[in-house]
C-alpha positions in Angstrom: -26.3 -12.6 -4.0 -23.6 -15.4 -4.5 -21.7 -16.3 -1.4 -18.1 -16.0 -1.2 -16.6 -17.5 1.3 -13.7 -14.4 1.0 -14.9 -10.9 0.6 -12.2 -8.1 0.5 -13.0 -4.3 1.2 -11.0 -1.8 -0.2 -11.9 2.3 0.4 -9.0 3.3 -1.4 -8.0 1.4 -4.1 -4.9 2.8 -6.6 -3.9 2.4 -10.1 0.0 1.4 -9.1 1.9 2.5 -11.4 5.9 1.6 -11.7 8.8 2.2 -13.9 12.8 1.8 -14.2 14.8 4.9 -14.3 18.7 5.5 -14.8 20.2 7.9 -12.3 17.9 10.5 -10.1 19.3 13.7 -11.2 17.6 17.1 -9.5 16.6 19.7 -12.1 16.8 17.1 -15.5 14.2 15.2 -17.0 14.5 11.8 -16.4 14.2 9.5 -18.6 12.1 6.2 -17.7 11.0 2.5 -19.3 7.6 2.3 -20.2 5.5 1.9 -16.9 3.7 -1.0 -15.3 -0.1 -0.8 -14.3 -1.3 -3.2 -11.9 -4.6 -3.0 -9.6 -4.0 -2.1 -6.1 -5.0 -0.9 -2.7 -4.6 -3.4 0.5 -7.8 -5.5 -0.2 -7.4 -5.3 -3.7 -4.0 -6.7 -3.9 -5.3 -9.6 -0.8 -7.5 -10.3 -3.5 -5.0 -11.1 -6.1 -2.9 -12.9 -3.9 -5.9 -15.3 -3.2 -6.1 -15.5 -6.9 -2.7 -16.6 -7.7 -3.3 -19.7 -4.7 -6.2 -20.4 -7.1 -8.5 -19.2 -4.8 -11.6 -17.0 -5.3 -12.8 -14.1 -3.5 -15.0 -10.7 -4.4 -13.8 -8.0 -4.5 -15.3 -5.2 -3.0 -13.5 -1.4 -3.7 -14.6 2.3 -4.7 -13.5 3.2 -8.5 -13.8 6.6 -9.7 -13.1 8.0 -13.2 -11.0 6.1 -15.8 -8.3 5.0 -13.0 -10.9 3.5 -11.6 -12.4 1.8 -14.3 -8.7 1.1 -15.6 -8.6 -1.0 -12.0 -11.7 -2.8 -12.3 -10.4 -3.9 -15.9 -6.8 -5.3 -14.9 -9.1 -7.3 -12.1 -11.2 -9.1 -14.1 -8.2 -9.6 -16.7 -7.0 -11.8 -13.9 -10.1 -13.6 -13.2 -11.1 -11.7 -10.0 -14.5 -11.2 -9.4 -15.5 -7.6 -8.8 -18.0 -5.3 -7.2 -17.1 -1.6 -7.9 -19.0 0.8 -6.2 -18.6 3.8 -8.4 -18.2 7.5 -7.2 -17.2 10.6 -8.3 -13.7 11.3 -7.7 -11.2 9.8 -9.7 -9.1 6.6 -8.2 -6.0 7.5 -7.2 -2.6 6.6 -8.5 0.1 5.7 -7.1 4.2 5.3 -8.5 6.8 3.1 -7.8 10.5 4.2 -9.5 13.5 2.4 -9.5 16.8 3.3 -10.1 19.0 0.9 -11.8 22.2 2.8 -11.4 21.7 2.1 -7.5 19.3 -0.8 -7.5 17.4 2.2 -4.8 13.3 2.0 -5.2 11.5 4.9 -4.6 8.0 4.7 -3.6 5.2 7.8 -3.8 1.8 7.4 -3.0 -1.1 10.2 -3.0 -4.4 10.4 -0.8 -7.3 9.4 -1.8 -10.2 11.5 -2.8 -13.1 12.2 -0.3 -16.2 10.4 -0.2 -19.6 11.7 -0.2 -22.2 11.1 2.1 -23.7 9.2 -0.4 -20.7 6.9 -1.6 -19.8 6.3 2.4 -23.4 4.8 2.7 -23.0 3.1 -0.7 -20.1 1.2 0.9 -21.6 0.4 3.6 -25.1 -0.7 2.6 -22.5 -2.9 0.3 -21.3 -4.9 3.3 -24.8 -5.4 4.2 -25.9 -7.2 1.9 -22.9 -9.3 1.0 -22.7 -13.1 1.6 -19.3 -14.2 3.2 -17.1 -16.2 5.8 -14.5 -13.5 5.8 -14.0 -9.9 4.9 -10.9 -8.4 4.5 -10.1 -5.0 5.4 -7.1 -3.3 4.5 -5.3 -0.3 3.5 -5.5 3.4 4.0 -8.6 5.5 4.5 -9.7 8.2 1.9 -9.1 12.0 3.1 -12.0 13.1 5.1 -13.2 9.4 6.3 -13.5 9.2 10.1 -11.0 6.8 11.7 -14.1 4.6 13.1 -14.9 3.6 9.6 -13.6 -0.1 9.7 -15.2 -0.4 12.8 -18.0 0.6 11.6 -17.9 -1.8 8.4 -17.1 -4.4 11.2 -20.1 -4.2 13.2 -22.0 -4.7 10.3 -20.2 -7.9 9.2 -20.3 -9.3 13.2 -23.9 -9.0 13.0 -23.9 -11.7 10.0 -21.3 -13.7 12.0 -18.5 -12.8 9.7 -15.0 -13.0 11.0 -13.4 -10.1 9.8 -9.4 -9.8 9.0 -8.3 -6.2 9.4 -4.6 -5.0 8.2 -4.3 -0.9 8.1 -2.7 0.9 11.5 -3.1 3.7 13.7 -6.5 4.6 14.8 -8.6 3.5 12.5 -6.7 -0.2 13.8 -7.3 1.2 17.2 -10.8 1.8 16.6 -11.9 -1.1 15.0 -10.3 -3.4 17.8 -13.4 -2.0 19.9 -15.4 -4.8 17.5 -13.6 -7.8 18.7 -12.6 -8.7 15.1 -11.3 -12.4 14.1 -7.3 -11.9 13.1 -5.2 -8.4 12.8 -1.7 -8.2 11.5 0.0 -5.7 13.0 4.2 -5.1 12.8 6.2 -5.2 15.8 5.8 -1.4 15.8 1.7 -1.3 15.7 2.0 -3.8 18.4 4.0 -1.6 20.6 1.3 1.6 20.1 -1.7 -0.9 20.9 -0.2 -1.7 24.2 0.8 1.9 25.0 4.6 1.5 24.6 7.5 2.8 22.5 9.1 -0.4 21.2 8.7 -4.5 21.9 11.5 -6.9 22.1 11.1 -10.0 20.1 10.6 -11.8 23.9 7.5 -9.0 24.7 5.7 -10.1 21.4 4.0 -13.2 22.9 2.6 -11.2 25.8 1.7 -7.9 24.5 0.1 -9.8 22.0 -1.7 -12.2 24.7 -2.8 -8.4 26.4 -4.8 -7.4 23.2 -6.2 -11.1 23.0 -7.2 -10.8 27.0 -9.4 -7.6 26.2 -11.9 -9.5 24.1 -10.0 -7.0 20.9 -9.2 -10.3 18.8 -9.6 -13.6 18.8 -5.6 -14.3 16.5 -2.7 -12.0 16.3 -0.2 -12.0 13.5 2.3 -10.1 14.1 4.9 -9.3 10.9 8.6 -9.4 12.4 10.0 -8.1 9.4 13.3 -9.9 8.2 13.2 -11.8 11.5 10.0 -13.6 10.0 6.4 -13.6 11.8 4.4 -14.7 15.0 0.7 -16.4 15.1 -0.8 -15.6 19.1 -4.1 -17.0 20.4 -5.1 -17.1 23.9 -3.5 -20.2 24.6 -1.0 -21.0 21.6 2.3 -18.8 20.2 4.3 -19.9 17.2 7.0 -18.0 15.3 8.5 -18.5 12.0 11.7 -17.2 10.7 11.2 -15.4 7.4 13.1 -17.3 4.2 16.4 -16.0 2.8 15.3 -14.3 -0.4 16.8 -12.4 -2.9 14.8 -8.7 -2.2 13.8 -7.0 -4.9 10.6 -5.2 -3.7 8.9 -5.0 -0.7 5.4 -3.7 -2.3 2.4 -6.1 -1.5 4.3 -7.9 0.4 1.9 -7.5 4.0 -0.6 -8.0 1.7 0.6 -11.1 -0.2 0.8 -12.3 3.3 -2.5 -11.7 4.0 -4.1 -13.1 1.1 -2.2 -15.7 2.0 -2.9 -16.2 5.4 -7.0 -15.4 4.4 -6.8 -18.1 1.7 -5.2 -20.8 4.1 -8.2 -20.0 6.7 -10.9 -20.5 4.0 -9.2 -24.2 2.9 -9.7 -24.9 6.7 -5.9 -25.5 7.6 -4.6 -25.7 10.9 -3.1 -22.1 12.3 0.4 -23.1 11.5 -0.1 -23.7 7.8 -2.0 -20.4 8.3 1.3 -18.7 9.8 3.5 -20.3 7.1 1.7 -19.7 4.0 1.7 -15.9 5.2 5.0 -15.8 5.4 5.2 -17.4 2.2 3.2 -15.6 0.6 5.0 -12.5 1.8 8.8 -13.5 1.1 7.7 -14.4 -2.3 6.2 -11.4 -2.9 9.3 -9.2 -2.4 11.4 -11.8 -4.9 9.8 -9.4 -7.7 9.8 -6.2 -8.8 7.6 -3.5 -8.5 3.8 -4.0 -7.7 3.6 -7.3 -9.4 3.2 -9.7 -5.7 4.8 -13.3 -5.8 4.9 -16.3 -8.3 2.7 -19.2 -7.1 6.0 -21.2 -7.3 8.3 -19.3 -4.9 5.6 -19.5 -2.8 4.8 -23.5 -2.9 8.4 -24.0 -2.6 9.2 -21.7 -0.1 6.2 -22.8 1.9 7.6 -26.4 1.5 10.6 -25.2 3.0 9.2 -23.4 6.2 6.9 -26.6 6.7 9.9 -28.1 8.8 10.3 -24.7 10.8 
């Protein structure tokens, strides 16, 4: 098998599908613009970020029925290598609406389909045999997947010496922290429920973060501020960036524009504050556009231009 130096995983991938509406009115049929499709799912859309930085990765994700093929097809339209592993459940969809009258986005996503035995050990005799510096894994979980499944697809990886970059939450984040993985990117919010407490000031980042590190759970913490910007921890190091002033417009893909961002600056070998600013970046250019469509490569040159000086 070819080695990639990125690989990204994703369980439950989703036809995004997203439209422009004009006024929400209970009870009447709205009427909507012809919809946008686009490929996504957390690794999926870490994948096309890394594209747009001309970058190459594989990836890795379940497709079921013609969603799923429909997925695999929008991939490779935009040059992405691809590994489907197909199963029987169709890929689900997922529908992003926005409303012009208000400029208001609404956002509805549906589970995933279960896996099989079978597919669950498809995936994972998958991630044994691939060839890769990193692996990716983000998103959601399919219904009926047990919240050690990362961790699971983790140990594998560790056993090849893989560092492996995890984004989802919860316990399945909880879980696969047992692995000692490479880099998580949790919000202030995850942050605050890995170190047992209700919320984190921006001045209790550094050390709850530096707690996590301490306990062998992760070797680099990002942590995603929100509008206040983002935070790189290591054992020994901290550095914060304040996010860009952007003209919003969506907030979809943005964690993971900032991921495949972030992924893609690690793979180039630069220092973990380029890492930190092209995440950002990559992030604030991804909410300059609408929809599921993640960010321009020239916001994001210029806007990492600008936060080189920050």
């Amino acid at each position: 098998m070819k080695h990639y130096k990125i690989t990204t995983v994703t369980v439950n991938p989703a036809l995004d599908k997203s439209t422009h509406l004009r006024g929400l009115v209970p009870e009447q049929k709205i009427r909507c613009d012809a919809p946008r499709y686009d490929a996504g799912g957390g690794g999926i859309n870490v994948s096309k970020a890394i594209a747009r930085l001309n970058g190459e990765s594989l990836a890795l994700f379940t497709a079921g029925g013609p969603t799923g093929e429909m997925i695999k097809e929008l991939l490779l339209k935009e040059g992405i290598k691809v590994d489907p592993i197909t199963v029987q459940n169709w890929t689900r969809e997922s529908f992003v609406a926005v409303d012009d009258n208000t400029n208001s986005q609404y956002r509805f996503g549906f589970p995933g389909a279960a896996l099989s035995e079978l597919e669950k050990e498809m995936v994972l005799e998958k991630v044994k045999a691939i060839a890769t510096d990193f692996l990716v894994l983000s998103g959601s979980l399919n219904e009926g997947l047990p919240t050690d499944f990362y961790k699971q697809i983790a140990e594998i990886a560790k056993k090849s010496n893989i560092k492996v970059i995890v984004d989802t939450s919860g316990e399945s984040l909880q879980k696969v922290l047992e692995t000692n993985v490479y880099l998580i990117k949790p919000n202030v919010g995850e942050l605050a429920k890995l170190v047992g407490v209700d919320r984190l000031e921006m001045e209790e980042v550094n050390d709850a973060a530096k707690k996590i590190i301490a306990q062998g759970s992760a070797e680099i913490i990002v942590v995603s501020l929100g509008p206040q910007g983002a935070a790189l921890i290591t054992k020994d190091s901290y550095d914060y960036v304040p996010a860009p002033n952007v003209a919003k417009k969506s907030t979809v893909g943005a964690g993971d524009s900032m991921v495949g961002g972030m992924v893609w600056a690690l793979s180039q070998n630069k220092s973990l504050a380029e890492v930190l600013r092209w995440g950002v970046a990559c992030g604030s250019a991804a909410t300059m556009n609408e929809g599921t469509q993640l960010f321009k490569i020239e916001d994001a040159n210029r806007l990492f231009e600008w936060l080189k000086s920050k």
